[in-house]
NUZA-277165 format. One line per 5 residues: number of its first residue (from 1); their letters; for each residue x, y, z of C-alpha. Coordinates in steps of 0.001 Angstrom, whole numbers, plus 524288, in hexadecimal, padded with zeros to 5 digits. Each point is the difference from the previous one (the first is absolute). Layout:
<vexvexs>
NUM = a = X/Y/Z | ...
</vexvexs>
This chain:
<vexvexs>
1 = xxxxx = ED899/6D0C9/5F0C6 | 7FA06/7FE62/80D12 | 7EF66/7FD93/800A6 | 7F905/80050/80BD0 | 80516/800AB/80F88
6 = xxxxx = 80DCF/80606/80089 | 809EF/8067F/80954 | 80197/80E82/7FEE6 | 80D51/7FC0B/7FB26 | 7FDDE/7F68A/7F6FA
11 = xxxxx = 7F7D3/806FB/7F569 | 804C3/80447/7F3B7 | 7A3DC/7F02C/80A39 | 7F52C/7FAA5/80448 | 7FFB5/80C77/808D9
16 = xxxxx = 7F8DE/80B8F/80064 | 80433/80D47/7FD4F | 7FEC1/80378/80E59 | 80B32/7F6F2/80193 | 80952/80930/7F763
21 = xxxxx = 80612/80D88/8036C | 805F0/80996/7F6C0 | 80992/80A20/8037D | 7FA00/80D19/801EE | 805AC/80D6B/7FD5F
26 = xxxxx = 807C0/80235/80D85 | 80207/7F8F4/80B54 | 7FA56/7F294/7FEE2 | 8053B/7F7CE/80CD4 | 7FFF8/7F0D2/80099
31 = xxxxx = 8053A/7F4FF/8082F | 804CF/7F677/7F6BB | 7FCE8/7F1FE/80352 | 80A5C/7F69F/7F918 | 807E8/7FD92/7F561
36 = xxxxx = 7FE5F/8071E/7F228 | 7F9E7/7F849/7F5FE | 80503/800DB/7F25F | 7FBF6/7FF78/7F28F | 80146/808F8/7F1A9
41 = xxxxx = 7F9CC/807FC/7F848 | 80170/806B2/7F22E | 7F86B/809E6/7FD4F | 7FC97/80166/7F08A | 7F991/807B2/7F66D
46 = xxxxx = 7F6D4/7F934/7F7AF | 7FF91/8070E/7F0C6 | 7F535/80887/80430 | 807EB/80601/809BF | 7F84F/7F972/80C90
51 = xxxxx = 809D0/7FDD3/80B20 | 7FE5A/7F281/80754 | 807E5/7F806/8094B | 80239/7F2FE/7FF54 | 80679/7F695/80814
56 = xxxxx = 80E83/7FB11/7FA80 | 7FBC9/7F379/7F7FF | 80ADB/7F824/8073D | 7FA9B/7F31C/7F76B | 80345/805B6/7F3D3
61 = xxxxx = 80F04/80714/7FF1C | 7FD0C/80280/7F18F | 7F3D7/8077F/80353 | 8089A/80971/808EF | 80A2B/800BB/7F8B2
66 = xxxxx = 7F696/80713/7F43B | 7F8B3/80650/80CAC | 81049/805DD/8020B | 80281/8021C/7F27D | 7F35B/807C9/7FE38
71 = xxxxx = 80475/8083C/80BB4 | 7F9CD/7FB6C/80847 | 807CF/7FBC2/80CA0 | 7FF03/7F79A/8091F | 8001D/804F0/80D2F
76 = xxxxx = 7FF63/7F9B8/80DEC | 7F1C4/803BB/8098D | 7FD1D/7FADE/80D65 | 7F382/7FD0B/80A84 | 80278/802FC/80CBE
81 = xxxxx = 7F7A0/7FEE1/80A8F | 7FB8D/80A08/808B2 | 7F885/80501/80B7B | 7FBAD/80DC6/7FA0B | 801A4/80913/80C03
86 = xxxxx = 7F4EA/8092C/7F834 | 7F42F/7F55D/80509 | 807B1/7F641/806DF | 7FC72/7F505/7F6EA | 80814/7F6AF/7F7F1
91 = xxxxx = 8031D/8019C/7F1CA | 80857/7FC4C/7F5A3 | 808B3/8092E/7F8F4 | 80743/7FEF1/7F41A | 80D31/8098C/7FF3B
96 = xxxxx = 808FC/8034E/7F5B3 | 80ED1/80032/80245 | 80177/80BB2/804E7 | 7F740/7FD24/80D52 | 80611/7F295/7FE17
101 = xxxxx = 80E3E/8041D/801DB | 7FCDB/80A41/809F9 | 7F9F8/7F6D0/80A35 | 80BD1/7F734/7FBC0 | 80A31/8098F/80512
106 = xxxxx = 7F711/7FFDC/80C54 | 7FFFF/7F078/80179 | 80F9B/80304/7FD32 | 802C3/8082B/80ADB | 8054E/7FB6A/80BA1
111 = xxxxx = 7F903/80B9D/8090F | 7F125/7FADB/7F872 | 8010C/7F27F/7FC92 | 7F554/7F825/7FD05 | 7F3B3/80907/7FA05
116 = xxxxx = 7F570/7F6EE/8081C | 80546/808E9/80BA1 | 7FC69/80DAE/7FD35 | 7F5CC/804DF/7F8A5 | 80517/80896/7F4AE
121 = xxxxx = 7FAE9/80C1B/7F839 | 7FE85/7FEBE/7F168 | 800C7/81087/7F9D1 | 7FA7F/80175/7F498 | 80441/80CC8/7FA3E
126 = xxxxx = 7F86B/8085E/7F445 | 80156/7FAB0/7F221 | 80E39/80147/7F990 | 8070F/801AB/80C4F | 80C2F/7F662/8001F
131 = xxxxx = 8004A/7F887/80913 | 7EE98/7FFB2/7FEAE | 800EA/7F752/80B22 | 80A56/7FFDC/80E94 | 7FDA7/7F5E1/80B27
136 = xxxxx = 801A2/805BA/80DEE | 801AD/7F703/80B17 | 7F5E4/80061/80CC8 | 80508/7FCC6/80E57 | 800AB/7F18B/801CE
141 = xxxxx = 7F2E9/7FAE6/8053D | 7FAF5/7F134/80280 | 7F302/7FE31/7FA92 | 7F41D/7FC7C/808F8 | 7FC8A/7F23F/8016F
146 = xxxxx = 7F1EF/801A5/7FBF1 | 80473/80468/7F2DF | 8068D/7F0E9/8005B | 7F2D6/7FBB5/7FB24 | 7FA42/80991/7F5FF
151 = xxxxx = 80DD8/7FC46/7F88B | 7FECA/7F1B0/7FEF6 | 7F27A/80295/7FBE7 | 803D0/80930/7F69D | 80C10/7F698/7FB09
156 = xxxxx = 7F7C2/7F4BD/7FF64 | 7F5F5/8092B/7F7C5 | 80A84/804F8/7F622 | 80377/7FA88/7F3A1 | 809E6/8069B/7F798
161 = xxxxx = 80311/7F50B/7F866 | 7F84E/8036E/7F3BC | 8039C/80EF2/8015C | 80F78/7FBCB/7FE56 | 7FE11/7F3C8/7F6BB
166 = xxxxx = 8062E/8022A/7F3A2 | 7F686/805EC/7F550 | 7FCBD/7F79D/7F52C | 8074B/80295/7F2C8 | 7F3A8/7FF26/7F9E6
171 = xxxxx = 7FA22/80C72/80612 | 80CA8/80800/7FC4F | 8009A/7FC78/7F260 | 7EFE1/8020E/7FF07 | 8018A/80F32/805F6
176 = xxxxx = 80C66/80292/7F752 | 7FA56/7F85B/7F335 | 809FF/7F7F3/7FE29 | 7FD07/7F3C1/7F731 | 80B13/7F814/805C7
181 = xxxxx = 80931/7FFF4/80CA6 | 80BF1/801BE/7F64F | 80346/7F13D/7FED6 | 7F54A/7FEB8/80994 | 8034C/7F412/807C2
186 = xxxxx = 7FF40/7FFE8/80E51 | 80DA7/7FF46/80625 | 7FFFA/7FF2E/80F77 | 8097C/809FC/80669 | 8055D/7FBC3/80C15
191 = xxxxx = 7F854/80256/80CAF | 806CB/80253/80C50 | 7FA41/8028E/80EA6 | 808A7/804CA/80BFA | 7F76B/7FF96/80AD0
196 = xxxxx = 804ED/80632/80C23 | 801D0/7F912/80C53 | 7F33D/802FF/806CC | 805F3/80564/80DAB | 8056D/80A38/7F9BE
201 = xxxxx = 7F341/80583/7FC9A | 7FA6E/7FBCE/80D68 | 7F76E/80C06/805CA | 7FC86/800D4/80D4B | 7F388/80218/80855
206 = xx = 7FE7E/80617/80CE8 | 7F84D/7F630/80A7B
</vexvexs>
């Protein structure tokens, strides 16, 4: 399993909210800003039927492997930051593998390349439509070099370490009433980072 900065090929806050977009029904454009950062999630149903997501408890492989047992999987989310075309302001903006895979093909592509480039348009469509969600590519288009600044601010401002971290066992077995972690003792899974080499993910700014 992969946690935190990765390569769009390697995957398997003291903020405020202002500082997080959600996808929209329709078109919701963006200029991504580096490399996808990775984490997971189950989401379970406690025994009064309440639905509640919880980050994978990577310290504790006997606690997900009840979570998987119970049916609840594991499955892979990222943060990705943005420039949201909507108000021209910086955001973070957590995807699901479907987005994921279709801005991979994009990175994958000889003719797009790198996603810093272009900005890219993220469809929502309405509820039960397969695929719910299609990424269109926009003309490629440097970035201005006054938006340089209101990045690193933002960056420097942004902390998405606690929204990834792993969530603690005890929380999961509190909401689903367990008495014990079956066995119970923690058991560290392996925790593996492949960060990208940063020029890839360069972006540019006009003078």
């Amino acid at each position: 399993m992969h946690f935190g900065e990765v390569d769009w090929n390697s995957a398997d806050s003291s903020s405020g909210k202002s500082d997080f977009m959600r996808i929209e029904d329709g078109e919701n454009t963006v200029r991504i800003m580096g490399n996808p950062i990775q984490f997971y999630i189950h989401w379970v149903v406690g025994p009064d039927g309440t639905k509640k997501k919880f980050n994978s408890p990577a310290d504790n492989a006997q606690m997900i492997r009840r979570l998987e047992d119970s049916g609840f999987k594991r499955s892979a989310r990222w943060f990705i930051k943005v420039l949201d075309r909507k108000d021209n302001k910086f955001k973070a903006l957590e995807i699901g593998p479907q987005i994921y895979n279709s801005i991979k093909s994009l990175y994958n592509n000889q003719r797009w390349g790198k996603v810093t480039a272009y900005d890219v348009t993220i469809t929502k469509a309405p509820k039960g439509t397969q695929p719910l969600y299609s990424v269109t590519p926009n003309p490629k288009e440097a970035l201005p070099s006054e938006l340089k600044a209101q990045f690193q601010e933002f960056n420097d401002r942004l902390n998405l370490d606690k929204l990834i971290a792993p969530s603690p066992s005890s929380e999961i077995m509190e909401f689903m009433r367990w008495s014990d972690a079956s066995g119970g003792k923690s058991q560290p899974t392996t925790q593996s980072g492949s960060k990208a080499n940063s020029d890839e993910f360069d972006f540019e700014f006009e003078d």
